[in-house]
C-alpha positions in Angstrom: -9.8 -2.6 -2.5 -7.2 -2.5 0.7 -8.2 -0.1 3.3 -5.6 1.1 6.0 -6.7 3.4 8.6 -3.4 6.1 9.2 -2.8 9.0 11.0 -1.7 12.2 8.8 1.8 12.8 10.1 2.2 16.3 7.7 0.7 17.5 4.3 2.1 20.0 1.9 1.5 21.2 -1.3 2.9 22.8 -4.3 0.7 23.9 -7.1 -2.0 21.6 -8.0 -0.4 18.8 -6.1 -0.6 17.6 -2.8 1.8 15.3 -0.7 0.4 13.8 2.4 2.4 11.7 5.2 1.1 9.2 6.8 1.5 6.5 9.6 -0.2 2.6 9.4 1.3 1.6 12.8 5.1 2.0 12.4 4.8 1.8 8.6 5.3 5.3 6.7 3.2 5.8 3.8 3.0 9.1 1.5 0.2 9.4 -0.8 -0.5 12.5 -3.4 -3.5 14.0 -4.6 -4.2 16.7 -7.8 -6.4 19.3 -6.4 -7.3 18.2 -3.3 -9.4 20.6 -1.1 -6.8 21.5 1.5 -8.6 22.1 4.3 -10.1 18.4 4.3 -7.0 17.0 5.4 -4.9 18.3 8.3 -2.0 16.9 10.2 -2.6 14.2 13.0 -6.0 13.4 11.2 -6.9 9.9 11.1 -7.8 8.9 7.2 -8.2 5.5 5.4 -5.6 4.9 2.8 -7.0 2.7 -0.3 -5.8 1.2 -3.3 -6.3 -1.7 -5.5 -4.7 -4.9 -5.4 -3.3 -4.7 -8.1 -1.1 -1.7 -7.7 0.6 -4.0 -4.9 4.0 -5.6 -6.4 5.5 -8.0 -5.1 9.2 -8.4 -3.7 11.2 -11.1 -2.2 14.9 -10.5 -0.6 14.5 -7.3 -1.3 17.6 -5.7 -1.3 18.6 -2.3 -2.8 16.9 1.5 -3.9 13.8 1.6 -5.5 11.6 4.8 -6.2 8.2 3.2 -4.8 8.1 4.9 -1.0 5.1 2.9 0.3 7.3 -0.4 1.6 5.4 -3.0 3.8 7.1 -5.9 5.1 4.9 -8.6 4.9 4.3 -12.7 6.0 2.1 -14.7 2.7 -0.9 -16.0 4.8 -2.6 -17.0 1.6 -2.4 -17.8 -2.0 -5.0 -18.4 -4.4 -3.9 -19.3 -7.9 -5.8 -18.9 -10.9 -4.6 -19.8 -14.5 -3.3 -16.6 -15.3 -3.0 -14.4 -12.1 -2.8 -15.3 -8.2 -4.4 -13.5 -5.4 -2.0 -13.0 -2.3 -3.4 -12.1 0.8 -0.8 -10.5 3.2 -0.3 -9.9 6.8 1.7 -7.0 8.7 1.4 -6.0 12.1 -2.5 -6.7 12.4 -3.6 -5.7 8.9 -4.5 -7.2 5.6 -3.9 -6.5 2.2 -4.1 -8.2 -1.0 -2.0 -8.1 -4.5 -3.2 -9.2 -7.5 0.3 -10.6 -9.9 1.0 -13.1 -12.5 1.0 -16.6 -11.7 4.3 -16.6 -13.8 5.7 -14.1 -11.1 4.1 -16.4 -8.3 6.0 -19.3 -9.7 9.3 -17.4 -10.8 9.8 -16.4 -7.4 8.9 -19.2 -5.7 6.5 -17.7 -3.3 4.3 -19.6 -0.8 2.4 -19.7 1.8 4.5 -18.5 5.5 7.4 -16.6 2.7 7.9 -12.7 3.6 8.0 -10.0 1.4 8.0 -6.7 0.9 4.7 -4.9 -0.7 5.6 -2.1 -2.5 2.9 0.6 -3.5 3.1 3.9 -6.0 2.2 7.0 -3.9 0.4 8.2 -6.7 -2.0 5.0 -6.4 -3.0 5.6 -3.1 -6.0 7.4 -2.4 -6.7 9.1 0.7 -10.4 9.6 2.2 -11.9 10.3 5.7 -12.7 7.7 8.2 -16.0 9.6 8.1 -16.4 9.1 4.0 -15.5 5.3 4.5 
């Protein structure tokens, strides 16, 4: 499981759903949450962000629009290939993650070891806890 630790830069709700803003460094990240207790969570809060690694995709040259809001630009510091997936351990700023893909997609676009990329995330997969519960 990745672990970021963020500071809450706004929430807001409508409904049932919550959106909550978020800075990792100078990376903005937006996460939201069904029925979250809103009082837990204010603005300029420092949470830990986690999600699996294999809600991380993967993106080279990225160029263009995409829906997915959670971008990290990232340097490969690792790769450990299996026979069907690959495990890619990724650095930005000082932090770690991981992504979990295809070895088909490790080989299709070429990636190795010193390449950068962009990690892209769902906002819908991140989940959002207090330092405290961590």
């Amino acid at each position: 499981m990745n672990r970021l630790k963020c500071r809450v830069t706004s929430v807001s709700n409508s409904g049932m759903l919550t959106k909550i803003d978020m800075l990792c460094d100078d990376i903005a990240l937006t996460a939201f949450a069904i029925e979250m207790d809103l009082d837990s969570i204010c603005k300029d809060d420092e949470v830990v962000v986690l999600f699996k690694e294999s809600e991380v995709s993967i993106a080279k040259s990225f160029v263009g629009e995409i829906s997915l809001q959670n971008r990290f630009t990232c340097k490969i510091e690792d790769i450990q290939k299996g026979d069907l997936l690959a495990q890619l351990r990724l650095s930005f700023f000082n932090h770690y993650i991981d992504s979990i893909i295809s070895m088909k997609a490790v080989q299709n676009m070429d990636l190795q070891v010193g390449d950068n990329v962009t990690a892209l995330v769902k906002s819908t997969e991140m989940i959002v806890t207090d330092i405290d519960d961590e």
